[in-house]
Short mmCIF file of the C-alpha atoms (twelve columns), coordinates in Angstrom:
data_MODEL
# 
_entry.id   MODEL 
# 
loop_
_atom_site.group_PDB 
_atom_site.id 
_atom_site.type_symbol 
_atom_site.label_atom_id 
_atom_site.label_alt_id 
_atom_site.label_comp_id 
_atom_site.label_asym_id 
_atom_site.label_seq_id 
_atom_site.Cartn_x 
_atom_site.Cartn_y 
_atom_site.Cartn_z 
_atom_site.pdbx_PDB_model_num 
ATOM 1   C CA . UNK A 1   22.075 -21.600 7.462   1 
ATOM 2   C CA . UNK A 2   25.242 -22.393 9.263   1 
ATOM 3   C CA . UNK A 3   26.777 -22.472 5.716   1 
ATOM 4   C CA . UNK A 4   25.384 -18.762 4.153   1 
ATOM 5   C CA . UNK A 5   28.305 -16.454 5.617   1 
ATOM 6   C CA . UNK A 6   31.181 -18.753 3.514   1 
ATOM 7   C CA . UNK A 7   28.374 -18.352 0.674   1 
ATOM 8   C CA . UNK A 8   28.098 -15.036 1.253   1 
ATOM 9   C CA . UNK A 9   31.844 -14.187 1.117   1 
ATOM 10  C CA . UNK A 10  32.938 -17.116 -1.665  1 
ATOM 11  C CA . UNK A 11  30.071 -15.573 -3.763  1 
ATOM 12  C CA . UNK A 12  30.396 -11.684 -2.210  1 
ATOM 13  C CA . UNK A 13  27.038 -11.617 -1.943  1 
ATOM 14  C CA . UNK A 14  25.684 -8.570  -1.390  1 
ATOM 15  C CA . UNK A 15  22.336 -8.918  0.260   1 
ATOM 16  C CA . UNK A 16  20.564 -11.814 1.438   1 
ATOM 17  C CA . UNK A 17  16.477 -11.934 2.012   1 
ATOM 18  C CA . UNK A 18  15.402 -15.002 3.841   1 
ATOM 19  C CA . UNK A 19  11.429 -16.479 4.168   1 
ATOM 20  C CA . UNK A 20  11.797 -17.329 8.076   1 
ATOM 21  C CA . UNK A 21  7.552  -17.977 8.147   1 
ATOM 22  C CA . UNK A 22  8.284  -21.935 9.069   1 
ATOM 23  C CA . UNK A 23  11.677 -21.545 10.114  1 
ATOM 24  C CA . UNK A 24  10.158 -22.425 14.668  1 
ATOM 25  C CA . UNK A 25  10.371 -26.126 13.765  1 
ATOM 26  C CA . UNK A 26  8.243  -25.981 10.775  1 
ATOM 27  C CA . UNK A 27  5.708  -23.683 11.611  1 
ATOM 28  C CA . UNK A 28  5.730  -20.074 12.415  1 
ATOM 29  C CA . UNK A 29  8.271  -17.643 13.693  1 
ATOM 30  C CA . UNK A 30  9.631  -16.990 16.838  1 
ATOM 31  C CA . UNK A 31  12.094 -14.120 18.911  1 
ATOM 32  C CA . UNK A 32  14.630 -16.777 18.842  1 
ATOM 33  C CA . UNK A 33  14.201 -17.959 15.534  1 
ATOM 34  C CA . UNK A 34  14.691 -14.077 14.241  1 
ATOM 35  C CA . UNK A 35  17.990 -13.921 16.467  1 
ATOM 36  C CA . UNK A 36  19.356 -17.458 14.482  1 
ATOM 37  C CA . UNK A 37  18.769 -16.111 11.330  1 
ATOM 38  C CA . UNK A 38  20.087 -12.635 11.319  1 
ATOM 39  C CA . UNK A 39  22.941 -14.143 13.414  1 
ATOM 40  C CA . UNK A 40  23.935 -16.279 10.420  1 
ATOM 41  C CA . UNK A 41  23.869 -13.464 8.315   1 
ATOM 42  C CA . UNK A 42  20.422 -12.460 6.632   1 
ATOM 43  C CA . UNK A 43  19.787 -8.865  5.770   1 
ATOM 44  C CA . UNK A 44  16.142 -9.284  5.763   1 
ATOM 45  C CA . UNK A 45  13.199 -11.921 6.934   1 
ATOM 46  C CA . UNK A 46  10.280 -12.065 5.250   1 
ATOM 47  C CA . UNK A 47  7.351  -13.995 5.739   1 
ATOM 48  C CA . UNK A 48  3.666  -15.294 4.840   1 
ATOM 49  C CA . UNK A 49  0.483  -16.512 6.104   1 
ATOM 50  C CA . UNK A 50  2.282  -18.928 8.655   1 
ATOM 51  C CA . UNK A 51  4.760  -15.961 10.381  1 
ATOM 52  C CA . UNK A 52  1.584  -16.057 12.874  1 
ATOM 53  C CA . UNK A 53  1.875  -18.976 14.538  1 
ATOM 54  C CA . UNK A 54  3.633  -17.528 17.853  1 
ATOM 55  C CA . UNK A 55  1.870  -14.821 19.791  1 
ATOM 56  C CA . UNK A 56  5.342  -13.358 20.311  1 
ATOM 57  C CA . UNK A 57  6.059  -12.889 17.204  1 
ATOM 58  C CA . UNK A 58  3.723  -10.058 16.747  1 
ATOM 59  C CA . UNK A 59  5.950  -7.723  18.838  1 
ATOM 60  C CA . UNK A 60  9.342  -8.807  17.319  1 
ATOM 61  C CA . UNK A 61  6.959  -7.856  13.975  1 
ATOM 62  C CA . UNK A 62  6.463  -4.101  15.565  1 
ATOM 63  C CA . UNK A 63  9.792  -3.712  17.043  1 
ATOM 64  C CA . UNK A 64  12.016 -4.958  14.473  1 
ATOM 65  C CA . UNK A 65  12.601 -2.965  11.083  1 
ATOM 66  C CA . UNK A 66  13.892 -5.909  9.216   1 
ATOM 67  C CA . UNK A 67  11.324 -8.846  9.684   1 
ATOM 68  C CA . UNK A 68  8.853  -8.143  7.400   1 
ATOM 69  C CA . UNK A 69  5.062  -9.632  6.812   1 
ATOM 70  C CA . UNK A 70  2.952  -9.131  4.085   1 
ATOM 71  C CA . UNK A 71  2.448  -5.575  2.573   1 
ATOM 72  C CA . UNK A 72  -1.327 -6.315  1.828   1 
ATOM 73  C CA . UNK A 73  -2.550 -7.147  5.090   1 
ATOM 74  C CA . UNK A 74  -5.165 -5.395  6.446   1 
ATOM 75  C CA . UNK A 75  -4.348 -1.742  8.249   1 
ATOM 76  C CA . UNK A 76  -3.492 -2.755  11.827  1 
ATOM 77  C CA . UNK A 77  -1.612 -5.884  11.423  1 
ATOM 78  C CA . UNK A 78  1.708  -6.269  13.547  1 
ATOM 79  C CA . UNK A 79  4.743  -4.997  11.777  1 
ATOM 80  C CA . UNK A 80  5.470  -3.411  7.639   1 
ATOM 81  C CA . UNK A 81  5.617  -4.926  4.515   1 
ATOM 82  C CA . UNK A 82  8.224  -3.301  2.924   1 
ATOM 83  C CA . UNK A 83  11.424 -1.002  3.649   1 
ATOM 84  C CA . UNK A 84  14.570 0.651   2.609   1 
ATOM 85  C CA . UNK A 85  17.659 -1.768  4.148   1 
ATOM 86  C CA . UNK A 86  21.208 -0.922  4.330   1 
ATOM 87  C CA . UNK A 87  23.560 -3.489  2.895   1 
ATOM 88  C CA . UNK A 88  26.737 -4.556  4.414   1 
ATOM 89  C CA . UNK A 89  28.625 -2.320  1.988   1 
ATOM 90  C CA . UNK A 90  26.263 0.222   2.284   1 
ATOM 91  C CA . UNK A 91  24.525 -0.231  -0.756  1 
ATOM 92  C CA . UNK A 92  20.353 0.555   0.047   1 
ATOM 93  C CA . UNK A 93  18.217 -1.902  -1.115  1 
ATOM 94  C CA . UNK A 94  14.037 -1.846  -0.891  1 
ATOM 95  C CA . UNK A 95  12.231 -5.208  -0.410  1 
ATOM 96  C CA . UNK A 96  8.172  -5.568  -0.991  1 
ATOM 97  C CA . UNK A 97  6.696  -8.601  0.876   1 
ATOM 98  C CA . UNK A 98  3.857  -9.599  -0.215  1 
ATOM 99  C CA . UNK A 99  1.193  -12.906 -0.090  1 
ATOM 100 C CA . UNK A 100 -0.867 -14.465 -2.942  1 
ATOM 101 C CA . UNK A 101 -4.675 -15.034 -2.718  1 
ATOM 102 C CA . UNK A 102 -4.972 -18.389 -4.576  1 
ATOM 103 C CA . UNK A 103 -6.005 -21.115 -1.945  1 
ATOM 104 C CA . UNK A 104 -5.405 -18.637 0.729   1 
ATOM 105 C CA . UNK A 105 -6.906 -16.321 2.958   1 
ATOM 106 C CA . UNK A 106 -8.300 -12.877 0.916   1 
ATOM 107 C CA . UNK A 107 -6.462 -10.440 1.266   1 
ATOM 108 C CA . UNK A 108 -5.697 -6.406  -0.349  1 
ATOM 109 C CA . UNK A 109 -4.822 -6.997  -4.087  1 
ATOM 110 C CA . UNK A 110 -0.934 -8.221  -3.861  1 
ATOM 111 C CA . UNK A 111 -0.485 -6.733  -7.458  1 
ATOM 112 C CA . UNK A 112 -1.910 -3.419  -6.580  1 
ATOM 113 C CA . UNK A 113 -0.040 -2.906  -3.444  1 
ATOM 114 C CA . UNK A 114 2.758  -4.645  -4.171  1 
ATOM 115 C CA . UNK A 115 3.048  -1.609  -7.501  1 
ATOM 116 C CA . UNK A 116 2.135  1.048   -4.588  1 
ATOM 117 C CA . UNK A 117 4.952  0.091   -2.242  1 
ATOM 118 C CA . UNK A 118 7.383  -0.632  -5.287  1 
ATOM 119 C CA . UNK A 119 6.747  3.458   -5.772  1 
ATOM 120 C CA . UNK A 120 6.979  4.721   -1.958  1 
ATOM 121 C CA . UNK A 121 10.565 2.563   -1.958  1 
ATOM 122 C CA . UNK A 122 11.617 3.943   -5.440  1 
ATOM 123 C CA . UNK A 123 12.128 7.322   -3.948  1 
ATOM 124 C CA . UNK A 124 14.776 6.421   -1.616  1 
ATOM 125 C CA . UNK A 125 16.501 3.856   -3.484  1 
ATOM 126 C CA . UNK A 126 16.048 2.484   -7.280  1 
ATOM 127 C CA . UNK A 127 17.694 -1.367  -6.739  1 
ATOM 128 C CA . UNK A 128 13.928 -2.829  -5.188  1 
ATOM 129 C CA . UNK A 129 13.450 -6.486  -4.326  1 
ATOM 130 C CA . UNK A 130 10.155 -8.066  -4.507  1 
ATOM 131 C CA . UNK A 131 9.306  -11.563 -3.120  1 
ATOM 132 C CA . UNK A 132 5.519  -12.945 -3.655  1 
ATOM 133 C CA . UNK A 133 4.003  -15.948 -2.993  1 
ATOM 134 C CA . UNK A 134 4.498  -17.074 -6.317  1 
ATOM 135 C CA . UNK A 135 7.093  -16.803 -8.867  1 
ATOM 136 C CA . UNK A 136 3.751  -15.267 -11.396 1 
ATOM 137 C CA . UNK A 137 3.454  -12.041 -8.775  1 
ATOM 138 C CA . UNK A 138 6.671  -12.111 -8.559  1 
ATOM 139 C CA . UNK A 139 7.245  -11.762 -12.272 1 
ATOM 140 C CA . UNK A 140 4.442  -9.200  -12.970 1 
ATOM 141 C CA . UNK A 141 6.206  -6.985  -10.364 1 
ATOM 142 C CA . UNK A 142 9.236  -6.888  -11.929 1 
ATOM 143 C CA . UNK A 143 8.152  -6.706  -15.627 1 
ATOM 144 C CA . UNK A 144 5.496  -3.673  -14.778 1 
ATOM 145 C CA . UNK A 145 8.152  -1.662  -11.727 1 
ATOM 146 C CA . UNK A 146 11.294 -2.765  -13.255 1 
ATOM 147 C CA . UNK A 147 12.124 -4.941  -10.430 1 
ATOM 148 C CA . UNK A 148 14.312 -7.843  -9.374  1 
ATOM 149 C CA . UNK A 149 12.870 -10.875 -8.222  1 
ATOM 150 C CA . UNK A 150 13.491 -12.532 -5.397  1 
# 
């Protein structure tokens, strides 16, 4: 991570989305971990099924608008799964979060509210991000919503 702002500015990045769900020493997410990150330059954590791990992290979930789990968990769960983020040159991008179902816990239909959330974030902004568990989510999000992968 030390390396992404050089990256950032060699490549003038625009936006950077990073899965932090294993970045507390391999497993889960942490307060400090989210400071680390966003100090080095993310935009936007996202993470999956192992973002759990640490208790605390449920708060950080609720109280901080750009650390992001899943869109299709249940009603209830700590934190959102998708939002409108400002850029550093003010461009507004939308990111969807959401987790798979193969080999994993079940979960609300990731194609049918990842399509929901993909609408709800097209009316504030039309350049939407969506990150999946797999790269075959991913790709059926963008091809039916006109979305970029991430």
């Amino acid at each position: 991570m030390r390396f992404l702002p050089h990256l950032r500015q060699k490549f003038e990045v625009d936006f950077v989305i990073a899965n932090g769900e294993n970045a507390a020493g391999g497993t889960g997410l942490t307060k400090a971990t989210v400071e680390e990150i966003f100090a080095c330059g993310v935009d936007v954590i996202t993470g999956g099924n192992h973002t759990w791990h640490h208790r605390e992290i449920y708060e950080v979930l609720n109280s901080h608008p750009r650390v992001l789990r899943p869109a299709n968990y249940p009603p209830g769960a700590p934190g959102r799964g998708s939002l409108v983020a400002q850029g550093p040159r003010g461009q507004r991008v939308g990111v969807v979060n959401l987790q798979g179902r193969v080999f994993m816990q079940e979960l609300e239909d990731p194609f049918r509210v990842g399509l929901e959330e993909v609408e709800k974030l097209r009316e504030e902004t039309p350049l939407i991000c969506g990150l999946a568990s797999s790269t075959s989510k991913a790709g059926y999000l963008c091809k039916n919503s006109r979305i970029r992968s991430g």
